[in-house]
PDB file of N, CA, C and O in Angstrom, chain B, residues numbered from 101:
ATOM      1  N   UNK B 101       0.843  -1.179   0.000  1.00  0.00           N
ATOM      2  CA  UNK B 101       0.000   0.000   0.000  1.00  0.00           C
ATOM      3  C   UNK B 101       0.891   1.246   0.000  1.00  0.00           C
ATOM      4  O   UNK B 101       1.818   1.434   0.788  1.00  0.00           O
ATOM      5  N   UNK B 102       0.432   2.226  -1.155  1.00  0.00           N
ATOM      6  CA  UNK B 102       1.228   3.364  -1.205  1.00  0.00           C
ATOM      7  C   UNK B 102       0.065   4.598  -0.093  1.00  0.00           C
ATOM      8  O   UNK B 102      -1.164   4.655  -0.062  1.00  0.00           O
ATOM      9  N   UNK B 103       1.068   5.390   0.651  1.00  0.00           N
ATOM     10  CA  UNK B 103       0.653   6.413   1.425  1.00  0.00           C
ATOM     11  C   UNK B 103       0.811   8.129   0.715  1.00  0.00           C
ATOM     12  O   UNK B 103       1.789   8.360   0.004  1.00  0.00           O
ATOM     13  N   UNK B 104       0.004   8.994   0.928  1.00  0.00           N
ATOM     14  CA  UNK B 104      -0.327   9.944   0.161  1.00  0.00           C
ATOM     15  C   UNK B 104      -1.148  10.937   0.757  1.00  0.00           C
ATOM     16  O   UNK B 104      -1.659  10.685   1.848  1.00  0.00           O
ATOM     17  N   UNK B 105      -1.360  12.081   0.178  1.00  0.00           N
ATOM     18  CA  UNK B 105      -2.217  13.011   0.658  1.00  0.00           C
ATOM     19  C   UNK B 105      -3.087  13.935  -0.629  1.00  0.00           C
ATOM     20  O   UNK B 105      -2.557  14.701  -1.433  1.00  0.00           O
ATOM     21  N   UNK B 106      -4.397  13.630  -0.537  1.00  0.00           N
ATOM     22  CA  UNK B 106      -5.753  14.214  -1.577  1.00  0.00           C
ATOM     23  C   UNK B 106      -4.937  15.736  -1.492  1.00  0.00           C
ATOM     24  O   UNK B 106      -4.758  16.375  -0.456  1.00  0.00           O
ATOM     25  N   UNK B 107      -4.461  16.159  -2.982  1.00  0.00           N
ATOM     26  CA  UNK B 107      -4.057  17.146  -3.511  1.00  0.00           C
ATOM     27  C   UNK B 107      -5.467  18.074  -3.796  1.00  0.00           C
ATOM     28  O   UNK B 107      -5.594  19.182  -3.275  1.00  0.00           O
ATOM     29  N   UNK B 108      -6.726  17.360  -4.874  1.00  0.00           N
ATOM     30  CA  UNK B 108      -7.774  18.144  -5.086  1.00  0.00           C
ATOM     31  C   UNK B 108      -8.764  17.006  -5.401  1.00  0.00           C
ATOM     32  O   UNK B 108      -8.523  15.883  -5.845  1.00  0.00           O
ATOM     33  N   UNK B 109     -10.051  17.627  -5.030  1.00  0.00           N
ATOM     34  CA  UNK B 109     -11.210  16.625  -4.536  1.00  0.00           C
ATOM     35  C   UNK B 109     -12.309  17.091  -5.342  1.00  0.00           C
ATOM     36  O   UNK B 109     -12.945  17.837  -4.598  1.00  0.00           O
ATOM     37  N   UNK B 110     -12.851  17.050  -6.432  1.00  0.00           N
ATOM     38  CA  UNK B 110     -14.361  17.681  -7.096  1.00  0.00           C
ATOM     39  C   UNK B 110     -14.914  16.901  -6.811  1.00  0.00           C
ATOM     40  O   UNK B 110     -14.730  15.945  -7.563  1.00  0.00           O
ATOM     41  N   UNK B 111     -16.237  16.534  -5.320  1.00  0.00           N
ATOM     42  CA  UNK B 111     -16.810  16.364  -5.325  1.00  0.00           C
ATOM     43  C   UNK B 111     -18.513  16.163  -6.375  1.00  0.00           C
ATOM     44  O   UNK B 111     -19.266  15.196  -6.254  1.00  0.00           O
ATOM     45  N   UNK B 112     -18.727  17.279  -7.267  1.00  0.00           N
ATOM     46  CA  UNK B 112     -19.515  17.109  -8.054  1.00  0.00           C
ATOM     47  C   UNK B 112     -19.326  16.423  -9.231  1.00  0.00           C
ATOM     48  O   UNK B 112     -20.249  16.218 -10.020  1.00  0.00           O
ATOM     49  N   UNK B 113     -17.825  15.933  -9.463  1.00  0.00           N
ATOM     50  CA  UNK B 113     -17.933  15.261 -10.415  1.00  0.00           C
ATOM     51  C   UNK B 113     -17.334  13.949 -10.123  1.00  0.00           C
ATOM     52  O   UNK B 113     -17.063  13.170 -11.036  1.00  0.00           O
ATOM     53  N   UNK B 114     -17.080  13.629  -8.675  1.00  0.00           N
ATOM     54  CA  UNK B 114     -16.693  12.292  -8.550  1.00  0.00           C
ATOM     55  C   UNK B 114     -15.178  11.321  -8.629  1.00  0.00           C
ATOM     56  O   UNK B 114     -14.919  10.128  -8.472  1.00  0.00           O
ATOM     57  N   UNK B 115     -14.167  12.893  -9.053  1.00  0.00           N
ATOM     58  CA  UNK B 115     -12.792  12.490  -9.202  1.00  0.00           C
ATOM     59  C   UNK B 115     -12.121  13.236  -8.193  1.00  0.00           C
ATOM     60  O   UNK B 115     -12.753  14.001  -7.464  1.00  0.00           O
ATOM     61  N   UNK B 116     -10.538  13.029  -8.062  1.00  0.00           N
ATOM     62  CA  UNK B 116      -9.902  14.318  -8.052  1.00  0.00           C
ATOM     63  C   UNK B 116      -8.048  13.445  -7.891  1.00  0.00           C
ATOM     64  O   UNK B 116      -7.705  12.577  -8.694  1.00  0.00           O
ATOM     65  N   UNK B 117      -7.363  13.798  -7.034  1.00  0.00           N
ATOM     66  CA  UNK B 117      -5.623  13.764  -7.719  1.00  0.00           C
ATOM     67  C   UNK B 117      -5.329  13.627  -6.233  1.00  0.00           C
ATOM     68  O   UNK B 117      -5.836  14.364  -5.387  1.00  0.00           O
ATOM     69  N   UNK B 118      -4.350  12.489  -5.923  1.00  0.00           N
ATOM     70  CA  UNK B 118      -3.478  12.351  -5.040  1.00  0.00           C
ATOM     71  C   UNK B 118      -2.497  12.336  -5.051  1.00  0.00           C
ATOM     72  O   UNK B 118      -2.037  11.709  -6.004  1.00  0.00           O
ATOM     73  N   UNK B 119      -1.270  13.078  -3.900  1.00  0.00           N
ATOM     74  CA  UNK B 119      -0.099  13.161  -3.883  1.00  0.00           C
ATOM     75  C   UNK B 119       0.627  12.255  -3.386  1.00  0.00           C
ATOM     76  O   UNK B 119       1.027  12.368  -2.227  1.00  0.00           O
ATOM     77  N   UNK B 120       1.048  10.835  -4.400  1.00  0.00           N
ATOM     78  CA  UNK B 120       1.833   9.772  -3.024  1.00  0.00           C
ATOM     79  C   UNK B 120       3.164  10.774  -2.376  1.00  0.00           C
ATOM     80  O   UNK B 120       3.545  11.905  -2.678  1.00  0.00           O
ATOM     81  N   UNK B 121       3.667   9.721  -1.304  1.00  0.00           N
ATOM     82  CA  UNK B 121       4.600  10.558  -0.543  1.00  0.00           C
ATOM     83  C   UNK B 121       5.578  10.171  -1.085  1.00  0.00           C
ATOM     84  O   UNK B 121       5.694   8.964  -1.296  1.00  0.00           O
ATOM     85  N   UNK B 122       6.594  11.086  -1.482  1.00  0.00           N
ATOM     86  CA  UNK B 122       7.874  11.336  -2.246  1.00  0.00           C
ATOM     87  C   UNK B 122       7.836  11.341  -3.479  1.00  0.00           C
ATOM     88  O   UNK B 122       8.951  11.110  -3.949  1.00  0.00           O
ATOM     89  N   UNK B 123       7.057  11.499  -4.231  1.00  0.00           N
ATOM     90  CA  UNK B 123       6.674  11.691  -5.683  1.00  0.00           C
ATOM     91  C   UNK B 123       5.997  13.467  -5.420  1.00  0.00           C
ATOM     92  O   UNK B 123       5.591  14.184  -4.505  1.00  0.00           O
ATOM     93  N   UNK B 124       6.281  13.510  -7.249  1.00  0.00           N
ATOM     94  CA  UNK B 124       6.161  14.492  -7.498  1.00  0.00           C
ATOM     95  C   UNK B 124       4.799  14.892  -8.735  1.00  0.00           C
ATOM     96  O   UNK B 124       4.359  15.984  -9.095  1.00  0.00           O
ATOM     97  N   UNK B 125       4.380  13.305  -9.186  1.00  0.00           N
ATOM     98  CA  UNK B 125       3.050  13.296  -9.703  1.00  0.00           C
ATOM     99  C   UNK B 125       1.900  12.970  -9.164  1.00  0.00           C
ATOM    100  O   UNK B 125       1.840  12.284  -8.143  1.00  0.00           O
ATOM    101  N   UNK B 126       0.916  13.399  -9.754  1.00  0.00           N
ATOM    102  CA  UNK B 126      -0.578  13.376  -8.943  1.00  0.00           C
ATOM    103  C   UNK B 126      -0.683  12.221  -9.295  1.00  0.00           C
ATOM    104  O   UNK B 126       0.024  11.908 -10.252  1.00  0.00           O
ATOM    105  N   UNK B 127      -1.460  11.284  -8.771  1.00  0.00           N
ATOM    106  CA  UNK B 127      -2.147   9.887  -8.845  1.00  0.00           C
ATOM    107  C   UNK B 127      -3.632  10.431  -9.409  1.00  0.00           C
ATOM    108  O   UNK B 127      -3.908  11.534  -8.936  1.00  0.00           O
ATOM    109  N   UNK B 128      -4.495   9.970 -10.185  1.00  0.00           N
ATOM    110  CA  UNK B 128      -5.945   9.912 -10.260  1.00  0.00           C
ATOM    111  C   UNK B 128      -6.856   8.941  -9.375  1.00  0.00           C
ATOM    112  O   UNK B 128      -6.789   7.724  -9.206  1.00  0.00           O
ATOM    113  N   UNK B 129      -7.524   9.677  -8.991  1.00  0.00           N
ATOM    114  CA  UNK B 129      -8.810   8.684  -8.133  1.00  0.00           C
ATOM    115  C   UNK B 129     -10.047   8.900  -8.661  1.00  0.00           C
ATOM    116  O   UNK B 129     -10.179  10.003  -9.192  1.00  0.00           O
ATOM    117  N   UNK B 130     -11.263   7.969  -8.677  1.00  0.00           N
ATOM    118  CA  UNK B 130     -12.887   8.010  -8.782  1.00  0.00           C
ATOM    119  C   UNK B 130     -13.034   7.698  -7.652  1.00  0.00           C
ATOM    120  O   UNK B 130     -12.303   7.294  -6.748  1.00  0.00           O
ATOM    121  N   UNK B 131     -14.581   8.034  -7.842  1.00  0.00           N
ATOM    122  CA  UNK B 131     -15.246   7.983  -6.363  1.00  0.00           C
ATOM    123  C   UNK B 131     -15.751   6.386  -6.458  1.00  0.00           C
ATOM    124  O   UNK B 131     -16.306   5.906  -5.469  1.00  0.00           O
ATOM    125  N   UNK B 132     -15.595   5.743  -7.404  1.00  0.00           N
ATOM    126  CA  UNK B 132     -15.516   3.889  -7.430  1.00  0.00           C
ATOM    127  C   UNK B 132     -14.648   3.275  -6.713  1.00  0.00           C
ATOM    128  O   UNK B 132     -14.904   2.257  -6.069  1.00  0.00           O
ATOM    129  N   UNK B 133     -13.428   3.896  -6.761  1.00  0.00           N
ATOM    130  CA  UNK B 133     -12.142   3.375  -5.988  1.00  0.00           C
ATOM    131  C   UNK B 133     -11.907   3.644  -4.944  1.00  0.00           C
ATOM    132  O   UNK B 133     -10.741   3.833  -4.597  1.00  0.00           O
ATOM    133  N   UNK B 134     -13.154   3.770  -3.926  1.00  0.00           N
ATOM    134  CA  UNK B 134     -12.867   4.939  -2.649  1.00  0.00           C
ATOM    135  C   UNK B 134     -13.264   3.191  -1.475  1.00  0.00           C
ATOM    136  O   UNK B 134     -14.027   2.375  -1.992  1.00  0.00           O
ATOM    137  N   UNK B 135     -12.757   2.903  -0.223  1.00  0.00           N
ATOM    138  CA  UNK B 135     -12.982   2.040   0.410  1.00  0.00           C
ATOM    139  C   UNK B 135     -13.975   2.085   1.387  1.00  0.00           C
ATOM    140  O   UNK B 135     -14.262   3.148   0.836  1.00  0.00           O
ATOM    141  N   UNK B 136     -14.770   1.984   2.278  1.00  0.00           N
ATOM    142  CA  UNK B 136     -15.741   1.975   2.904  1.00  0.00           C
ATOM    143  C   UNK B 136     -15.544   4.220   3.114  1.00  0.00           C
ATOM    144  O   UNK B 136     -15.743   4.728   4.217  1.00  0.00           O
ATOM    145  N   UNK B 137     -15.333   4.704   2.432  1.00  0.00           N
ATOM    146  CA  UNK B 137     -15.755   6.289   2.532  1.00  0.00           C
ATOM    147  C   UNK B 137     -16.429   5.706   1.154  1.00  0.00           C
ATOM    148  O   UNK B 137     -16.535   4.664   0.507  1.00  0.00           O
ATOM    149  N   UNK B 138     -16.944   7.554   1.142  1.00  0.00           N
ATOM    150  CA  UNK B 138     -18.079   8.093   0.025  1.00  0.00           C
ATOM    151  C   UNK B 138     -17.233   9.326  -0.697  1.00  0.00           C
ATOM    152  O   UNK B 138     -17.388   9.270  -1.917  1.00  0.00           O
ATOM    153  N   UNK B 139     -16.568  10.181  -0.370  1.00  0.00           N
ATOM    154  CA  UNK B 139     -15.404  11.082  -0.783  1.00  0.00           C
ATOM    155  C   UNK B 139     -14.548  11.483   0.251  1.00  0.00           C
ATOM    156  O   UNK B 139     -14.418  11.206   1.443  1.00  0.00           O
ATOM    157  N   UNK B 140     -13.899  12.364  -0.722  1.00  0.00           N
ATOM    158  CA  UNK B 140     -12.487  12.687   0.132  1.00  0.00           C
ATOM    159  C   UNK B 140     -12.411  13.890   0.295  1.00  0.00           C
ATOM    160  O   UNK B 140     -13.266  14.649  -0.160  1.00  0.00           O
ATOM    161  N   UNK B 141     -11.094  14.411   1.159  1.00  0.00           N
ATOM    162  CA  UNK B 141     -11.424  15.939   1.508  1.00  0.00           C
ATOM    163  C   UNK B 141      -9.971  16.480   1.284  1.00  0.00           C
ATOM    164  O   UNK B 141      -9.071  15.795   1.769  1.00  0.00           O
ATOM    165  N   UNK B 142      -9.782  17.108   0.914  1.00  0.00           N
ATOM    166  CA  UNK B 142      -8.172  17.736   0.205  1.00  0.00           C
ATOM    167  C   UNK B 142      -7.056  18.049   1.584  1.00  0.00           C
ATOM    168  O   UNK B 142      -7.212  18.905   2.455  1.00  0.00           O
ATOM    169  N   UNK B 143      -6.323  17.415   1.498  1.00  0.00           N
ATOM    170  CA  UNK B 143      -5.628  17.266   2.720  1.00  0.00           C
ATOM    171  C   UNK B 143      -5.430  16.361   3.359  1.00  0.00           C
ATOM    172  O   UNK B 143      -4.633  16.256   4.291  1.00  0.00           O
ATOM    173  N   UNK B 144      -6.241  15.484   2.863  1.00  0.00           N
ATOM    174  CA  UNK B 144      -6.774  14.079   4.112  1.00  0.00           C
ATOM    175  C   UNK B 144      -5.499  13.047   3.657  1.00  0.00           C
ATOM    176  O   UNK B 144      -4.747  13.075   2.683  1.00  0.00           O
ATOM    177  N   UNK B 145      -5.564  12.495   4.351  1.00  0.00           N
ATOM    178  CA  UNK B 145      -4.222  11.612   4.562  1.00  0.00           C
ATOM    179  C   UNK B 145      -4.770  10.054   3.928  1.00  0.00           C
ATOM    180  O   UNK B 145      -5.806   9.752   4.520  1.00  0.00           O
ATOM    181  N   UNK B 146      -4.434   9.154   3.062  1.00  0.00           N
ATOM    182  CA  UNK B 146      -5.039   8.158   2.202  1.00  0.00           C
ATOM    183  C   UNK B 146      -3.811   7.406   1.764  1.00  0.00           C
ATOM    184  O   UNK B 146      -2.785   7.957   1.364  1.00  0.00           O
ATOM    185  N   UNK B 147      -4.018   5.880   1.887  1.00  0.00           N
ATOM    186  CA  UNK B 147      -3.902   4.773   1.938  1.00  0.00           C
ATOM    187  C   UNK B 147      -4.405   3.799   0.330  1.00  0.00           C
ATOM    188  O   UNK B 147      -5.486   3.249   0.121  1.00  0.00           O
ATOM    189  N   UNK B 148      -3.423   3.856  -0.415  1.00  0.00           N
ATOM    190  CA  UNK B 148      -4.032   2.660  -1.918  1.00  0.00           C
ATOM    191  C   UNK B 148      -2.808   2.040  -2.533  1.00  0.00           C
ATOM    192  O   UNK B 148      -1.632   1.840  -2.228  1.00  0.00           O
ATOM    193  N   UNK B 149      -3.356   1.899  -3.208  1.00  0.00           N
ATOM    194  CA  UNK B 149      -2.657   1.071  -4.293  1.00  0.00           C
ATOM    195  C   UNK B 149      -2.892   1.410  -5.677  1.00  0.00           C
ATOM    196  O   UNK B 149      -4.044   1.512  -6.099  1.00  0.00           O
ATOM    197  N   UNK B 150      -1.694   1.623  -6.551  1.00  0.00           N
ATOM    198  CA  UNK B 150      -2.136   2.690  -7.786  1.00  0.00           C
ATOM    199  C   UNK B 150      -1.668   1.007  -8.968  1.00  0.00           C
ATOM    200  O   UNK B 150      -0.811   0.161  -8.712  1.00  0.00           O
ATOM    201  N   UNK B 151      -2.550   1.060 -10.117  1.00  0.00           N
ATOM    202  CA  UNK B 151      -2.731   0.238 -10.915  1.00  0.00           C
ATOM    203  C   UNK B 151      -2.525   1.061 -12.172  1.00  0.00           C
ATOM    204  O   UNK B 151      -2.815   2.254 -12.078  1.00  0.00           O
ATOM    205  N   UNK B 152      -2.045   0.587 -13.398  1.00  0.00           N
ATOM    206  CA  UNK B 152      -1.742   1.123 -13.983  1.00  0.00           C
ATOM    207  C   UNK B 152      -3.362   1.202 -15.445  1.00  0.00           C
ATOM    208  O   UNK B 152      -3.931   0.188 -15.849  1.00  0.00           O
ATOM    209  N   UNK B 153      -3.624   2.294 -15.795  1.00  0.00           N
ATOM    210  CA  UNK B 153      -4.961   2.442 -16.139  1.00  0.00           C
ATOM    211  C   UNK B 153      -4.547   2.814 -17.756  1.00  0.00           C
ATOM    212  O   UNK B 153      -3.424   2.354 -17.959  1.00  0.00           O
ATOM    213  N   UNK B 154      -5.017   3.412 -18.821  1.00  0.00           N
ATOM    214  CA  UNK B 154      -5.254   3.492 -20.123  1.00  0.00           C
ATOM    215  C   UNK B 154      -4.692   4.536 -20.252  1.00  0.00           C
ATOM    216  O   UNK B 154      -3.710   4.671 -20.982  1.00  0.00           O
ATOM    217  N   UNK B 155      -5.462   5.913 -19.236  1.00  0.00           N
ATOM    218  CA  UNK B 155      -4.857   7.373 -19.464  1.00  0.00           C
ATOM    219  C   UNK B 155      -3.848   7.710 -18.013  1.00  0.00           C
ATOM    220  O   UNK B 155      -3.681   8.804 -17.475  1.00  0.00           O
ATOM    221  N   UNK B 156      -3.183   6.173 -17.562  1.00  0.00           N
ATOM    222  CA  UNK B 156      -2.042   6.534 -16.236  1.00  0.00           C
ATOM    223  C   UNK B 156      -2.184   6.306 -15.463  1.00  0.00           C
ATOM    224  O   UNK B 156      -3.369   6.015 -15.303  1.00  0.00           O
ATOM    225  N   UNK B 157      -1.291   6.158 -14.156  1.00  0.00           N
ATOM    226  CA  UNK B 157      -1.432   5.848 -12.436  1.00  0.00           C
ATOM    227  C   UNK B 157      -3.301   5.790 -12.320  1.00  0.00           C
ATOM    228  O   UNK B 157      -4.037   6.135 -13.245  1.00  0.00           O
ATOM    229  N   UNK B 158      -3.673   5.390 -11.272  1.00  0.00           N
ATOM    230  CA  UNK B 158      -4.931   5.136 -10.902  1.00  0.00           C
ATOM    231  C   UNK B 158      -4.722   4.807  -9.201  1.00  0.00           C
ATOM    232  O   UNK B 158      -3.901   4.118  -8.596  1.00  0.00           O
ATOM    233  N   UNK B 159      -5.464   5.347  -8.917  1.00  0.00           N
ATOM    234  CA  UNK B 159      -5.041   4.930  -7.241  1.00  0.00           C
ATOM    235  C   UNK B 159      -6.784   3.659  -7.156  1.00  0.00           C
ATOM    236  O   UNK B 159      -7.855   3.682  -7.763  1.00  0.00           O
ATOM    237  N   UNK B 160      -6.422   3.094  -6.495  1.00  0.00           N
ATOM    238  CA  UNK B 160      -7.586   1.927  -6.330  1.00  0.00           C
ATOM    239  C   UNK B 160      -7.536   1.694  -4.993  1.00  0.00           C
ATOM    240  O   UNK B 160      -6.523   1.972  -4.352  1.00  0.00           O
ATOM    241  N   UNK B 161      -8.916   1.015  -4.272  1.00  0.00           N
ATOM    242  CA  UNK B 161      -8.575   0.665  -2.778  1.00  0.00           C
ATOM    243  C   UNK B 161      -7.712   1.835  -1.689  1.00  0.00           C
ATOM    244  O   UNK B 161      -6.698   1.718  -1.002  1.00  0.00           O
ATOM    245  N   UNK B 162      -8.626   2.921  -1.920  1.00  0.00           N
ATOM    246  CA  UNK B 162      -8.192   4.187  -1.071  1.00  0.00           C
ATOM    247  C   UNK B 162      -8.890   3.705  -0.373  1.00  0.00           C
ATOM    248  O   UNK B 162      -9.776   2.888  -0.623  1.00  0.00           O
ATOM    249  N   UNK B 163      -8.426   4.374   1.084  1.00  0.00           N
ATOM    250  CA  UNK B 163      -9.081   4.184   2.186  1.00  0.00           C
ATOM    251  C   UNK B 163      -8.016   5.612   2.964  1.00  0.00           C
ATOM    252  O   UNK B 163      -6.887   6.074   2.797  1.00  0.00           O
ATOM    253  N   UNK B 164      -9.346   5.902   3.948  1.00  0.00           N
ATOM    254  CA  UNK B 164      -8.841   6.915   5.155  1.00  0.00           C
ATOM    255  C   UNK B 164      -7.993   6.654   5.777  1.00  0.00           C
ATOM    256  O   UNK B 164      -7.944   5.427   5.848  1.00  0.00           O
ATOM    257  N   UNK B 165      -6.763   7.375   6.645  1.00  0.00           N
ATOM    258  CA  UNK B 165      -5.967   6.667   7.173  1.00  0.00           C
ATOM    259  C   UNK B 165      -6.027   8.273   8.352  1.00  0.00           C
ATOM    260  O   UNK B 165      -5.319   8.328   9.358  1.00  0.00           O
TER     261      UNK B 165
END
């Protein structure tokens, strides 16, 4: 499990970009890939595993930490 922190969160549309720790690129998240939460809050401290997707990184199996 990679550790990270929600860079930006659009709630109305169901995505937004995580910062793993020591990297310097955003990860992508949906609100499909979110673990017993419903969204996230920019700042919040998060727990996944990034899979590699069509258009890049993908974070999957986020969870609150």
């Amino acid at each position: 499990m990679t550790k990270g922190v929600v860079k930006r969160w659009l709630p109305v549309r169901g995505y937004g970009f995580i910062r793993p720790e020591g990297e310097t690129k955003d990860v992508y998240v949906h609100h499909s890939d979110l673990y017993n939460v419903t969204y996230l809050r920019e700042g919040e401290r998060v727990e996944f595993e990034v899979t590699d997707a069509f258009s890049g990184p993908r974070a999957t199996n986020v969870k609150a930490i």
